[in-house]
C-alpha positions as CSV (number, residue, x, y, z in Angstrom):
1,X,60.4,52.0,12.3
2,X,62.2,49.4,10.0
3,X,59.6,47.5,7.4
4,X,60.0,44.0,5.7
5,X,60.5,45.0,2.1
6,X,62.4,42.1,0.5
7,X,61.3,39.1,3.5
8,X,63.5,35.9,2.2
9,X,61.9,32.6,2.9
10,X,64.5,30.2,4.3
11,X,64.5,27.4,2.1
12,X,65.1,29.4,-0.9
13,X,68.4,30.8,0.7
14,X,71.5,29.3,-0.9
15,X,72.4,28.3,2.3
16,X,69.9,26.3,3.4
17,X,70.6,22.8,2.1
18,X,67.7,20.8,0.4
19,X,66.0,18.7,2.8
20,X,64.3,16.0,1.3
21,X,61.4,13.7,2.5
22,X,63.2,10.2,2.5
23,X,60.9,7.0,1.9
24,X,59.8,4.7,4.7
25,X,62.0,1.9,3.4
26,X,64.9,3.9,3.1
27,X,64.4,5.2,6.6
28,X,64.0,1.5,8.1
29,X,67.3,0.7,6.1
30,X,69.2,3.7,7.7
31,X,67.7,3.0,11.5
32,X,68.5,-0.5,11.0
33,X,72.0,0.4,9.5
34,X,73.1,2.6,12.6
35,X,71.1,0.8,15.3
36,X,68.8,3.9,15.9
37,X,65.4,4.4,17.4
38,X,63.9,7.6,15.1
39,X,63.6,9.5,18.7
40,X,67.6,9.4,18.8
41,X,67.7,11.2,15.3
42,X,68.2,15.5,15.8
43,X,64.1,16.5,15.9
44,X,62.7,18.8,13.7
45,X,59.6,20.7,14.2
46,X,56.9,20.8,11.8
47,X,56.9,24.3,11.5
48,X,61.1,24.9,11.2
49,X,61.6,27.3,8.8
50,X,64.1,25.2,6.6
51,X,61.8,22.6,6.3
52,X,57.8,24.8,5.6
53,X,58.1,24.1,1.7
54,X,59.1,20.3,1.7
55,X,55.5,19.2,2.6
56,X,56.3,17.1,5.6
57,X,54.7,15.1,8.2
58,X,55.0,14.3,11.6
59,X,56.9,10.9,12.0
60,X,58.9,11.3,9.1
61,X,62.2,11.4,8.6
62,X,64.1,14.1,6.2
63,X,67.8,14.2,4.7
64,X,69.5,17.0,4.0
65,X,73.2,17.3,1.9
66,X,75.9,19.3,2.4
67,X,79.5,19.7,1.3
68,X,82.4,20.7,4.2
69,X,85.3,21.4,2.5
70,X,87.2,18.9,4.5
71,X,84.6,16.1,5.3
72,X,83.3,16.3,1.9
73,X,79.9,15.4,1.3
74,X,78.5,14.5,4.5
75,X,74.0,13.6,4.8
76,X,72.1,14.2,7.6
77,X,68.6,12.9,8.6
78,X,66.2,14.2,11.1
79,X,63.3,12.9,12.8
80,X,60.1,15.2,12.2
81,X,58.3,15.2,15.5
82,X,55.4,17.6,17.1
């Protein structure tokens, strides 16, 4: 029978891009910016694994960074729902 022994938690994995809590004028900017409803933003769950040590809310909307090799730096934001 196999046991957890080293049990990694997502968000500390390198990766597992920081996702950061974005502030509510920021996100008005960005929905306003792209003509988006929050409900047409990719939905997160509360309890997501890559999100458990950011602290978030329902409602809220996160960003997260990553660099592609041939996009280059390319942010992404998610709506935080049930």
């Amino acid at each position: 029978m196999a046991t957890k022994k080293n049990q990694i938690l997502v968000p500390d994995h390198i990766y597992v891009p920081k996702h950061e809590i974005i502030t509510k004028q920021e996100a008005e900017d960005i929905l306003k910016n792209y003509n988006l409803k929050p409900t047409e933003l990719h939905l997160l769950f509360v309890n997501e694994r890559q999100i458990l040590g950011v602290g978030v809310k329902q409602g809220e909307i996160i960003s997260w960074t990553r660099k592609l090799q041939r996009a280059g730096k390319v942010t992404v934001y998610d709506f935080v729902g049930v």
